[in-house]
N, C-alpha and C positions, 0 to 999 in steps of 0.2 A: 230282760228287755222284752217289751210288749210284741209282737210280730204285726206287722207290715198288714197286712189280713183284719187282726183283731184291733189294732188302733184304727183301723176306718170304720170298723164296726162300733168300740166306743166314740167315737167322735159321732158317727150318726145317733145314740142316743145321750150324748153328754146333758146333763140336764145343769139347773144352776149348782147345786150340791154335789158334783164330780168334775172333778180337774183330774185326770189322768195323762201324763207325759209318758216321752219313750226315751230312753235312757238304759245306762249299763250300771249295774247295781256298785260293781267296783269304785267306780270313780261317777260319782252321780254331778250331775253339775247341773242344778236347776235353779229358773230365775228364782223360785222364793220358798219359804219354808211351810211344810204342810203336819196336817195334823196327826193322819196313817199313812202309813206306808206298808204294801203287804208282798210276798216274795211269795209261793206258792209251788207246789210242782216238781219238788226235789229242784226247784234253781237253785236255795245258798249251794247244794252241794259243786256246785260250778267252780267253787273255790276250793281249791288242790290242796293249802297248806292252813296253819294257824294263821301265818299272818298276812294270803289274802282273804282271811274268816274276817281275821281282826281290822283291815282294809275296809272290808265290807259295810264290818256293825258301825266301825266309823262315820262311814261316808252316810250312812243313816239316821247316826245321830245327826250329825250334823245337817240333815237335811229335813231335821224335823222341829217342831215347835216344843217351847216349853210344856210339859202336859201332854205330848203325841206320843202317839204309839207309832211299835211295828211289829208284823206280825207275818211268822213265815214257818215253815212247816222244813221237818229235817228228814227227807224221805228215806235217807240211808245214813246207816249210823256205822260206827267199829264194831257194835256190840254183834250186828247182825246184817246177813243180805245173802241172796238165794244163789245158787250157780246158775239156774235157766228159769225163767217165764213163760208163758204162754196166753195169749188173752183175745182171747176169739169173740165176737160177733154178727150177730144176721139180722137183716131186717129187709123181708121183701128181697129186692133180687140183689141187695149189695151184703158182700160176705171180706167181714175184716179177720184176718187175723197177723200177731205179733207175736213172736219169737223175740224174746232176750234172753242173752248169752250177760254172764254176770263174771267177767275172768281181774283176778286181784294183780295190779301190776307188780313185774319181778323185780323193781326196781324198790320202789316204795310202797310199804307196807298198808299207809293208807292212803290207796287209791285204787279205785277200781274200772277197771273199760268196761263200757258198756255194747255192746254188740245188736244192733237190733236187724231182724227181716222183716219186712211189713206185705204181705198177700193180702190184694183187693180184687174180690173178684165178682165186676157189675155186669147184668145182662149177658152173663157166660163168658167174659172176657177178662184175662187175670192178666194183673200187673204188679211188680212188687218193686218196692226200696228198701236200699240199707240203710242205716245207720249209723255211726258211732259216735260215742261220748266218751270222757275221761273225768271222773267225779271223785268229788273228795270223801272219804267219811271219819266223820268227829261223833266223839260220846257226845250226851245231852250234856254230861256233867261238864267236860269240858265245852261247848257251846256257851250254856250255863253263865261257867266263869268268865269266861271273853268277852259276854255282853256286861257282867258288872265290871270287869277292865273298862270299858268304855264307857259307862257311867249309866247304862239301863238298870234300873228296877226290874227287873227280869222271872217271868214265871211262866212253868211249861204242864202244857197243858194233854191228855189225851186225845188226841187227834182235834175234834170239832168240837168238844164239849165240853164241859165245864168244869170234867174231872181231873185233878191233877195228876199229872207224870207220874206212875212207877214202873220197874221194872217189867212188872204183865201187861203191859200200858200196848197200844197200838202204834202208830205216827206222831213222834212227838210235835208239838206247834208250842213256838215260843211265842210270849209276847211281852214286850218288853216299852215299859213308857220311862220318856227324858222326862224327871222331873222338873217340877219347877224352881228356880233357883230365888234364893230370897234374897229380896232386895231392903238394904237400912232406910 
């Protein structure tokens, strides 16, 4: 779902060729059918089990046009994911840095909480937040197969580029187009 923030920032440059809604990727309910659809940012992994994966790629099909794509990036996989993060920067007098804590829950095997601290520290002045997230992680391969369950033509990609997925691969991004269906 788009934030509050950034949907008035696209809407101040929507141009004719961008329709952008705000919507929850689960259960999408939009007036009309479009041509991409793009998920970004480690969000599929927002979905905890296969079947609200497979909720998910649904409600995408379904909310796309014959011929449309979507395209979404799979930040955390089963294969792999770190115990702690660190991701600092400076620019001038604002000073970021992020702590994540990566802990696998005892409950279920895959899922992982996310733990975050966030230190900002502008004009000498420090503040911090926490954070927490609980995220799912899926192989490619099973991804993969979930999007041709739901009827994508489905192919995954090395992160931004145009090389395909393998194991030495970076950030998988899928992108998966509803074909077009033939009509007599």
């Amino acid at each position: 779902m788009l934030s509050a923030i950034l949907m008035d920032e696209v809407d101040a440059v929507r141009t004719f060729f961008l329709q952008a809604e705000r919507n929850g990727m689960k259960t999408l309910d939009l007036p009309r059918k479009y041509d991409v659809l793009t998920c970004f940012f480690t969000s599929i992994n927002y979905n905890t089990s296969k079947k609200e994966l497979r909720k998910t790629l649904k409600a995408f099909y379904e909310t796309l046009r014959e011929g449309g794509v979507v395209i979404f990036d799979l930040g955390l996989t089963s294969d792999e994911f770190g115990d702690c993060n660190l991701d600092i920067h400076s620019e001038g007098s604002l000073q970021l840095a992020r702590v994540m804590q990566w802990v696998p829950s005892r409950e279920k095997e895959d899922i992982i909480n996310v733990n975050s601290l966030i230190l900002v520290k502008e004009n000498g002045e420090i503040n911090f937040e926490t954070d927490q997230h609980t995220l799912g992680r899926f192989s490619v391969k099973t991804v993969k197969k979930l999007m041709g369950k739901e009827g994508f033509e489905a192919t995954v990609y090395d992160g931004l580029s145009m090389e395909r997925y393998s194991d030495a691969s970076g950030r998988p991004v899928f992108v998966g187009k509803k074909p077009h269906t033939s009509h007599p």
